[in-house]
N, CA, C and O atoms as a Tripos MOL2 file, in Angstrom:
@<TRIPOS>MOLECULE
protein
  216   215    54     0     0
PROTEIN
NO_CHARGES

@<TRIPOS>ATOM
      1 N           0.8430   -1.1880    0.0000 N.3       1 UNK1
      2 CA          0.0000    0.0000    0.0000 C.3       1 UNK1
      3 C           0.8850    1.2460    0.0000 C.2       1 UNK1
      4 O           1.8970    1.1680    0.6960 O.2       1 UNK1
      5 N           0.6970    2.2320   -0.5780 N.am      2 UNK2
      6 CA          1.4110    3.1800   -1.2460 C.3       2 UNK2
      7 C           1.1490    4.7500    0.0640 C.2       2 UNK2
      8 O           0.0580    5.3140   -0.0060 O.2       2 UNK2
      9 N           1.7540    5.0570    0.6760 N.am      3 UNK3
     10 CA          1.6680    6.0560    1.0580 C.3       3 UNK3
     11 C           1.5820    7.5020    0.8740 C.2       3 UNK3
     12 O           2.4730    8.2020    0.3920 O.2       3 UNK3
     13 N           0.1630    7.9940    1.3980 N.am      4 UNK4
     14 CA         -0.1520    9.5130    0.4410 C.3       4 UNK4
     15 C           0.0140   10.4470    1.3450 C.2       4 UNK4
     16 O          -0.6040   10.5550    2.4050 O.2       4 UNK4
     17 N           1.3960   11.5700    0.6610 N.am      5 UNK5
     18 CA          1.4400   12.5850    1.6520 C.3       5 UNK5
     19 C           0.3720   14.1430    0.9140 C.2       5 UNK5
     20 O           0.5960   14.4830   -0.2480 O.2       5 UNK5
     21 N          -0.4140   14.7010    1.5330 N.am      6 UNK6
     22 CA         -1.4210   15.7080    1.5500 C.3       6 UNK6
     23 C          -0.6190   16.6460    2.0910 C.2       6 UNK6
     24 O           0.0070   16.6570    3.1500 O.2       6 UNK6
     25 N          -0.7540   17.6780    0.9480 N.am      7 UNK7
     26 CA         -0.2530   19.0150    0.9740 C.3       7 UNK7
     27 C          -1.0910   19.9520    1.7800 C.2       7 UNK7
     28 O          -2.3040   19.7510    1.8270 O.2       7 UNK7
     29 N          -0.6410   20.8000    2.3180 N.am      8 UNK8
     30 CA         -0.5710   22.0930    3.7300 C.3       8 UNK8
     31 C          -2.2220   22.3470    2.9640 C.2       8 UNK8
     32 O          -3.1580   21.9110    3.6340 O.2       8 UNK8
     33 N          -2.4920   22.8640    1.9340 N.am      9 UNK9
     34 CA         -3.5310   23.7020    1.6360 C.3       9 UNK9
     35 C          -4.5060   22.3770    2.0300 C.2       9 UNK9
     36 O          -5.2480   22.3760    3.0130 O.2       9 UNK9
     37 N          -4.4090   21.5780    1.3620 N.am     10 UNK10
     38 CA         -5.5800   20.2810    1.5520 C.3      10 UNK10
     39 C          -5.9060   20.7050    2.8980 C.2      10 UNK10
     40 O          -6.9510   21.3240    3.1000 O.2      10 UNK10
     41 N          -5.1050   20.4270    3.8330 N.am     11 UNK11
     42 CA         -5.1880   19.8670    5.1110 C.3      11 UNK11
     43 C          -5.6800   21.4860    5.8800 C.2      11 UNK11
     44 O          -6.3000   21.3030    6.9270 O.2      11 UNK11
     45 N          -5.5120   22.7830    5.5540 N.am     12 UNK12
     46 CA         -6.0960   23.7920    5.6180 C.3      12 UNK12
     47 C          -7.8350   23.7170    4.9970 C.2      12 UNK12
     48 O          -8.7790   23.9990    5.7350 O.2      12 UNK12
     49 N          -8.0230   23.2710    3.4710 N.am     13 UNK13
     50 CA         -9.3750   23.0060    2.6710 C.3      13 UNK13
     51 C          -9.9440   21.8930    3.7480 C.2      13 UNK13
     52 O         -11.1550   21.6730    3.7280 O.2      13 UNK13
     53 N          -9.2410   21.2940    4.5410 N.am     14 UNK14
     54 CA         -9.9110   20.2180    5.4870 C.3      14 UNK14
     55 C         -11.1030   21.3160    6.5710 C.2      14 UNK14
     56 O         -12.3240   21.4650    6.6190 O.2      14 UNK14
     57 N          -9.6700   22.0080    7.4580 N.am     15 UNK15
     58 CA        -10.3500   22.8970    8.2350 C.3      15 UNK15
     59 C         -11.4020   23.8410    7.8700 C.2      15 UNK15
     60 O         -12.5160   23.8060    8.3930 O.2      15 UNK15
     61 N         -11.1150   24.5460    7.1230 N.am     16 UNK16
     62 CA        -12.2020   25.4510    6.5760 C.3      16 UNK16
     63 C         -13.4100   24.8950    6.1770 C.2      16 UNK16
     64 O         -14.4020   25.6240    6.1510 O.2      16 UNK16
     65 N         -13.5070   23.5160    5.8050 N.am     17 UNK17
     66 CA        -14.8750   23.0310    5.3270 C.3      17 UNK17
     67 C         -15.2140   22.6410    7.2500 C.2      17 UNK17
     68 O         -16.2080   23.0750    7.8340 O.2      17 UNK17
     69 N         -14.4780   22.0410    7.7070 N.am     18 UNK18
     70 CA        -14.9790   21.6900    8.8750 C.3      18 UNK18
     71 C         -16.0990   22.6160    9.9200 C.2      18 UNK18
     72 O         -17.0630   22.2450   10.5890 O.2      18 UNK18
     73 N         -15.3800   24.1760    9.6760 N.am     19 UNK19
     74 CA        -15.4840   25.0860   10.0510 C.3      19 UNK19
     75 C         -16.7480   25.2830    9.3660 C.2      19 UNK19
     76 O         -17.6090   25.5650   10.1990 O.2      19 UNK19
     77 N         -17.1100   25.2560    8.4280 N.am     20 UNK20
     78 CA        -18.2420   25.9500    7.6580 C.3      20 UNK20
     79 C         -19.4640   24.8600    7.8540 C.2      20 UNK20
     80 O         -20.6020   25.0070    7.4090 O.2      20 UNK20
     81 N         -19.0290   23.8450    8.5400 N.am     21 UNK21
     82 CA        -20.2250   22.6570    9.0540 C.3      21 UNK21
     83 C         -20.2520   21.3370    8.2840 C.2      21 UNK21
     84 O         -21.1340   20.5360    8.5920 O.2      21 UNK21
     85 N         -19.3410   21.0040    7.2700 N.am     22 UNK22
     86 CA        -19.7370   19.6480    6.6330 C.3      22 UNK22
     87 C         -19.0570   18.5500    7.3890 C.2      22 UNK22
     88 O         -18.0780   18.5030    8.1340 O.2      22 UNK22
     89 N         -20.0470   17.5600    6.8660 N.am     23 UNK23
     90 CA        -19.2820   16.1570    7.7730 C.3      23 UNK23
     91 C         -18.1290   15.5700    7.3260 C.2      23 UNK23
     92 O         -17.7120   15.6440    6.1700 O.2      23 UNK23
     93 N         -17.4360   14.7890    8.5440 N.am     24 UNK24
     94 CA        -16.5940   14.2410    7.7760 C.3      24 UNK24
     95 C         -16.1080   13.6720    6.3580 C.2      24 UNK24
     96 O         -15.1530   13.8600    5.6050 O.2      24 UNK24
     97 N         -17.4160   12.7740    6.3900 N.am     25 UNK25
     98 CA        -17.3190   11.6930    4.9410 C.3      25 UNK25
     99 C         -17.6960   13.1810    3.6970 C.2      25 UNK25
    100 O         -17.0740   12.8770    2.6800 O.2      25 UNK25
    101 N         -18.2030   14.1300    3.5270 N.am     26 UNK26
    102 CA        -18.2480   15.1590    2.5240 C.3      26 UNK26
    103 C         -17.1600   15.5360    2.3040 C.2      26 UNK26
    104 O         -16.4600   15.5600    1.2920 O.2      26 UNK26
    105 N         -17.0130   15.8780    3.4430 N.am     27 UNK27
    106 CA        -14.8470   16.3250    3.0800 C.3      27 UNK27
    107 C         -14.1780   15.4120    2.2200 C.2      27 UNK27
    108 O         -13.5330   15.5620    1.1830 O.2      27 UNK27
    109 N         -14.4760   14.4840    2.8740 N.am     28 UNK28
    110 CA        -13.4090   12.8780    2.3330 C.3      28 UNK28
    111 C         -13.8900   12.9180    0.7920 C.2      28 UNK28
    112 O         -13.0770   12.7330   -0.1150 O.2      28 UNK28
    113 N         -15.2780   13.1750    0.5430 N.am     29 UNK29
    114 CA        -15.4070   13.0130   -0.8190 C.3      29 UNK29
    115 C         -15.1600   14.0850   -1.7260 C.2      29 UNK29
    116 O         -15.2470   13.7770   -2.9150 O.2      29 UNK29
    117 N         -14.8320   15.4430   -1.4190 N.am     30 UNK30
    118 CA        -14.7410   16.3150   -2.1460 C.3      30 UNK30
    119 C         -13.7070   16.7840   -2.3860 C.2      30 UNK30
    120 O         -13.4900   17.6180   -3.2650 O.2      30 UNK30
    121 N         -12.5160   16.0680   -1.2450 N.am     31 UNK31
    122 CA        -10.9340   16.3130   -1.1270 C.3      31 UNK31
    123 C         -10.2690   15.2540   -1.6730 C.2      31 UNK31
    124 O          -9.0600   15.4180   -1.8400 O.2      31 UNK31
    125 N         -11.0740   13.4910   -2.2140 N.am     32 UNK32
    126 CA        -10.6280   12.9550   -2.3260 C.3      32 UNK32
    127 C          -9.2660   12.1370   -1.2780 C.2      32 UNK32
    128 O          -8.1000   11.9150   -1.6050 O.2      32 UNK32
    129 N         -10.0020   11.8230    0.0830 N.am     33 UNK33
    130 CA         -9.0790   11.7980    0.7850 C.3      33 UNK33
    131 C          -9.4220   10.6940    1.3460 C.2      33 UNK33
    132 O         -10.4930   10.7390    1.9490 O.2      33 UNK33
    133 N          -8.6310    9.3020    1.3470 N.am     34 UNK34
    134 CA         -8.9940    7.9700    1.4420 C.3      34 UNK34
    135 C          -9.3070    7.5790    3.2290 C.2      34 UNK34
    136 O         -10.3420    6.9430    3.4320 O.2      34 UNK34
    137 N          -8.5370    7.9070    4.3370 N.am     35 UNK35
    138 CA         -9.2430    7.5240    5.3710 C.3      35 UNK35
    139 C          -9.4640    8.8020    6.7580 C.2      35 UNK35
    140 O          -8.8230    9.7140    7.2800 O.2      35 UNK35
    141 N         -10.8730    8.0910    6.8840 N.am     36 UNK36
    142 CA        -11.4760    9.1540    7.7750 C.3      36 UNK36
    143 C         -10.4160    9.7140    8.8480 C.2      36 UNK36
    144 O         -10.1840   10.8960    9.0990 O.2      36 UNK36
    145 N          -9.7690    8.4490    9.4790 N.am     37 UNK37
    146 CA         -8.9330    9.2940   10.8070 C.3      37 UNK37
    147 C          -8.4690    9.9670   10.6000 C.2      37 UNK37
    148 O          -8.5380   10.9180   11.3790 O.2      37 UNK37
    149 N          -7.4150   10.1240    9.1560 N.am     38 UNK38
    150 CA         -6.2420   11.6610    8.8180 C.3      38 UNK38
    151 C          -7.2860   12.9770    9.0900 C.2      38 UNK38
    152 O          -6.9160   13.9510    9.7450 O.2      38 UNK38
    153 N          -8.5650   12.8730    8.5290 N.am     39 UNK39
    154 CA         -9.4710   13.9530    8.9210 C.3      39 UNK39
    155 C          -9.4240   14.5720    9.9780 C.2      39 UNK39
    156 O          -9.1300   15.7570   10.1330 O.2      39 UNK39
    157 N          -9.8240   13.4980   11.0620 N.am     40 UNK40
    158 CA         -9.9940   13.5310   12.5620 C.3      40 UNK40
    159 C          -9.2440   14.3110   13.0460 C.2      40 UNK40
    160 O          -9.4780   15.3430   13.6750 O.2      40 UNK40
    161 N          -7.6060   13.4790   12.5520 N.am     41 UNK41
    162 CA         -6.2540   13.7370   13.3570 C.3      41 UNK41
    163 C          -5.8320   15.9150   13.0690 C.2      41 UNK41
    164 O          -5.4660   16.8250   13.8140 O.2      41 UNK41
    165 N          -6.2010   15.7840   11.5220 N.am     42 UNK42
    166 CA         -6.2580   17.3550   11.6680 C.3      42 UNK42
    167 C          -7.0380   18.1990   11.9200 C.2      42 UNK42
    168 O          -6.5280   19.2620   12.2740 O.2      42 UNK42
    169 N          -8.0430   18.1630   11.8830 N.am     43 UNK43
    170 CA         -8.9220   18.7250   13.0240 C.3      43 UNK43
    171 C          -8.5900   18.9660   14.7470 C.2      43 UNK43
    172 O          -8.9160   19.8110   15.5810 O.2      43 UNK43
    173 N          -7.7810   17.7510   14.7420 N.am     44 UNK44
    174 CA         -8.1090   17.9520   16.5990 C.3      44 UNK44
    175 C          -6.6200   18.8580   16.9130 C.2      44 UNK44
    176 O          -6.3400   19.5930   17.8600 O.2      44 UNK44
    177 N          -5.7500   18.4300   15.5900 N.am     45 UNK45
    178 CA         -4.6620   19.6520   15.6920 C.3      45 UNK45
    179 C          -4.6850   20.8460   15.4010 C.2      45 UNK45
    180 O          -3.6600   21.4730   15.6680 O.2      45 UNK45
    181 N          -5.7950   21.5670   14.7830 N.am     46 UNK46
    182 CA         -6.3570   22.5180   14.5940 C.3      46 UNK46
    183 C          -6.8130   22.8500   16.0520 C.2      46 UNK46
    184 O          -6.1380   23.2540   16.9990 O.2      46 UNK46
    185 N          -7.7860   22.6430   15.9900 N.am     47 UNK47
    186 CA         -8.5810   22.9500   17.2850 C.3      47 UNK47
    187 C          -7.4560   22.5710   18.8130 C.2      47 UNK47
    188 O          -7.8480   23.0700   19.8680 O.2      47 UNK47
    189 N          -6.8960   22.2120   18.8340 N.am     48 UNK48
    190 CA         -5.7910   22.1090   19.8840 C.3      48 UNK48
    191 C          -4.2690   23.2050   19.6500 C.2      48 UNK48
    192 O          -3.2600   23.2630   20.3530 O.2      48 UNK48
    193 N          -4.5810   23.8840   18.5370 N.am     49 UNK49
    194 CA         -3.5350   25.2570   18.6540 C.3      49 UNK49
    195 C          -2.4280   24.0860   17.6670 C.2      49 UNK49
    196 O          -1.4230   24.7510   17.9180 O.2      49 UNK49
    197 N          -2.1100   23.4240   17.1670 N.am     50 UNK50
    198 CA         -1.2030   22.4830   16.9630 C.3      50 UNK50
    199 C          -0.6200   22.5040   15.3170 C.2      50 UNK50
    200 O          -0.0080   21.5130   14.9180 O.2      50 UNK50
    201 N          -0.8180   23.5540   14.4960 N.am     51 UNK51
    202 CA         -1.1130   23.6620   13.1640 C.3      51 UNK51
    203 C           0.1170   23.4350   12.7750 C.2      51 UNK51
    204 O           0.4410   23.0600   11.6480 O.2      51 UNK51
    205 N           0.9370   23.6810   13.8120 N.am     52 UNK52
    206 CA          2.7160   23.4770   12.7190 C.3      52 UNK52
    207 C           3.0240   21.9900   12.8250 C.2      52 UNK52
    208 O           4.2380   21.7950   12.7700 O.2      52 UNK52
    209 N           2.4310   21.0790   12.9360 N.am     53 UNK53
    210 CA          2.1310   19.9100   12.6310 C.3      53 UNK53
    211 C           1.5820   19.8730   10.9510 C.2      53 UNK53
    212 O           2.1150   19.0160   10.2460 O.2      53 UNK53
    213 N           0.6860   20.6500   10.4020 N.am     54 UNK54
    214 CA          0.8660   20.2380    8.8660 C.3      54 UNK54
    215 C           1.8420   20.1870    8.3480 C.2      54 UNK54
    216 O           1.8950   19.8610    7.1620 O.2      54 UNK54
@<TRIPOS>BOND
     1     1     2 1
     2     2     3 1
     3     3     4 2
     4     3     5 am
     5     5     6 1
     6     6     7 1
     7     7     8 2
     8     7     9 am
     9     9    10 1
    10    10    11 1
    11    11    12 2
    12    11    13 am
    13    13    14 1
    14    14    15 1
    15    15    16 2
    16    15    17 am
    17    17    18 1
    18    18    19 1
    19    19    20 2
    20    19    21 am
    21    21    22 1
    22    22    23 1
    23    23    24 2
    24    23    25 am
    25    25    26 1
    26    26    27 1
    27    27    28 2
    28    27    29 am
    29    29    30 1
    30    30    31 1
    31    31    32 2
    32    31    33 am
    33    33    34 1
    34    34    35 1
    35    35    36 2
    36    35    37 am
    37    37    38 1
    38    38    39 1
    39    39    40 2
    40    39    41 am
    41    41    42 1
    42    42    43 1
    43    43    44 2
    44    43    45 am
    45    45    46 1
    46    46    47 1
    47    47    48 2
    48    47    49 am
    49    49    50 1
    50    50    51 1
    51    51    52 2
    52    51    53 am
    53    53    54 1
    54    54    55 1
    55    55    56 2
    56    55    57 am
    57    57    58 1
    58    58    59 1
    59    59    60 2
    60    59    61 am
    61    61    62 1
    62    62    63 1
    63    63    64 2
    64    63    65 am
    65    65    66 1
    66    66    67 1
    67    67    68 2
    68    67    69 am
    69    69    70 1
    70    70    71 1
    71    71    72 2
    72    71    73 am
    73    73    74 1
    74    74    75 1
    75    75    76 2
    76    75    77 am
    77    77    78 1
    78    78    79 1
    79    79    80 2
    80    79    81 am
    81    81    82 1
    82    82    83 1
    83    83    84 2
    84    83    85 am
    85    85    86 1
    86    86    87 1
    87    87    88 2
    88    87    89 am
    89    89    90 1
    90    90    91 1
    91    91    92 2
    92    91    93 am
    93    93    94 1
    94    94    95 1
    95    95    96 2
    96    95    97 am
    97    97    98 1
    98    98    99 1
    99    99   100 2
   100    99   101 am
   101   101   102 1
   102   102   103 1
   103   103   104 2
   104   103   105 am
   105   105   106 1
   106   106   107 1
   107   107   108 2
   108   107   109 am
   109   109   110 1
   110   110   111 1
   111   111   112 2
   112   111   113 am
   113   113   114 1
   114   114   115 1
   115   115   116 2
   116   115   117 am
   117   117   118 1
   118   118   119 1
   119   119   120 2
   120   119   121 am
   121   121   122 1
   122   122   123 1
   123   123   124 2
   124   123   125 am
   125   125   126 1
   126   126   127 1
   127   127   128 2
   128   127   129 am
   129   129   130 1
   130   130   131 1
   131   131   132 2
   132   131   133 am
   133   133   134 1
   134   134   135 1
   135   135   136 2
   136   135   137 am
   137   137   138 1
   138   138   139 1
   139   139   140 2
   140   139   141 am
   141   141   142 1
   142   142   143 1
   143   143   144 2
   144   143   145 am
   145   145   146 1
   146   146   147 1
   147   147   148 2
   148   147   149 am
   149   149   150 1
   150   150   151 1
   151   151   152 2
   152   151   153 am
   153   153   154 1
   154   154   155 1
   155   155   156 2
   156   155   157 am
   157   157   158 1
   158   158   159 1
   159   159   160 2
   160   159   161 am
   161   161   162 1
   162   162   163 1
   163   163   164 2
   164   163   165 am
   165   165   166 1
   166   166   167 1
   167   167   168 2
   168   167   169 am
   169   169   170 1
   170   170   171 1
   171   171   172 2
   172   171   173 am
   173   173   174 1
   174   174   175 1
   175   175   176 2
   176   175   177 am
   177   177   178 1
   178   178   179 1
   179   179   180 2
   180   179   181 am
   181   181   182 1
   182   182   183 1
   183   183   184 2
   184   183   185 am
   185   185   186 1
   186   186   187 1
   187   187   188 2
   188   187   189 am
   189   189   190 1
   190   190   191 1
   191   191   192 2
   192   191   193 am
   193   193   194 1
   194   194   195 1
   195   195   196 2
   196   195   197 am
   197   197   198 1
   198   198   199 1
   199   199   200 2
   200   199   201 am
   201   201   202 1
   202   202   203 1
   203   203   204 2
   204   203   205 am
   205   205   206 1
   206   206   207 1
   207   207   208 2
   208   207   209 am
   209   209   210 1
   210   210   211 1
   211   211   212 2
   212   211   213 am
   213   213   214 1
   214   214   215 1
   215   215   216 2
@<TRIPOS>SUBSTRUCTURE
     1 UNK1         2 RESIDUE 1 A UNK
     2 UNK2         6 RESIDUE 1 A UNK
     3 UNK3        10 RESIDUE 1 A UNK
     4 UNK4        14 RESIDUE 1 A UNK
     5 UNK5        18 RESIDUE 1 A UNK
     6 UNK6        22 RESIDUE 1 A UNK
     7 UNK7        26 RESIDUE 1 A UNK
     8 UNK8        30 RESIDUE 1 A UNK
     9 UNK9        34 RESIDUE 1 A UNK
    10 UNK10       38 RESIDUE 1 A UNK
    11 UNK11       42 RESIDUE 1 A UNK
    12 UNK12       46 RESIDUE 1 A UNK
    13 UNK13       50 RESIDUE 1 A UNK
    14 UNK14       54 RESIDUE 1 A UNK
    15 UNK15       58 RESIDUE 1 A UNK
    16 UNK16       62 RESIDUE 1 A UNK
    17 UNK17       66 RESIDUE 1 A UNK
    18 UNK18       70 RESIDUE 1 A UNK
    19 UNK19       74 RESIDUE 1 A UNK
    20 UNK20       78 RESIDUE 1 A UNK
    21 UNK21       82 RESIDUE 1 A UNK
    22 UNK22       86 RESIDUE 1 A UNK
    23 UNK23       90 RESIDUE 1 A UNK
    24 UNK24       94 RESIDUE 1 A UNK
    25 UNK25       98 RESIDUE 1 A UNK
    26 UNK26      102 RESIDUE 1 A UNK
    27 UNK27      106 RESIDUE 1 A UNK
    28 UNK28      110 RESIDUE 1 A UNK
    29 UNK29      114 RESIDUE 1 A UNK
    30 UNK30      118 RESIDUE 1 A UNK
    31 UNK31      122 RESIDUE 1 A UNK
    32 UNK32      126 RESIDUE 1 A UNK
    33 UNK33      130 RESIDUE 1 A UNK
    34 UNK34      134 RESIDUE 1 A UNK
    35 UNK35      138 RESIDUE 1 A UNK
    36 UNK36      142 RESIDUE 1 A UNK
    37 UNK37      146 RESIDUE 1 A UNK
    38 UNK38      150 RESIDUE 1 A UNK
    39 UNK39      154 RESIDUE 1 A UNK
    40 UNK40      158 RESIDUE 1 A UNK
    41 UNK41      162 RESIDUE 1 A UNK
    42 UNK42      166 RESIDUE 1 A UNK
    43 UNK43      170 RESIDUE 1 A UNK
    44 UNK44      174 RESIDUE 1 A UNK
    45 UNK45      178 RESIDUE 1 A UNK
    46 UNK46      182 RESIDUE 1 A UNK
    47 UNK47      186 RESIDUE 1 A UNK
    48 UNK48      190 RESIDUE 1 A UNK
    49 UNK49      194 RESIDUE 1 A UNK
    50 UNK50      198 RESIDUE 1 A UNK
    51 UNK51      202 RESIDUE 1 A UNK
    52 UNK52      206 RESIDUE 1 A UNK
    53 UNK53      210 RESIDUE 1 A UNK
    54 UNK54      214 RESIDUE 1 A UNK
């Protein structure tokens, strides 16, 4: 299995949709982004002050 690294803006286009109210799985489908937890995981680093982690 091939490992996918997601660029800063994605993972920003993550937050901002989060922010604007869509669910997880909408994100996943509109970012093309194969598993839910990477979602999760940036979100909670968002919301935990943690952004220089992208």
């Amino acid at each position: 299995m091939k490992r996918v690294a997601y660029s800063v803006e994605t993972k920003y286009k993550v937050v901002e949709m989060k922010l604007k109210g869509y669910s997880t799985r909408e994100i996943m489908d509109a970012l093309n982004i194969k598993n839910e937890s990477q979602v999760k995981v940036w979100w909670k680093w968002y919301r935990n002050g943690e952004t220089h982690r992208f």
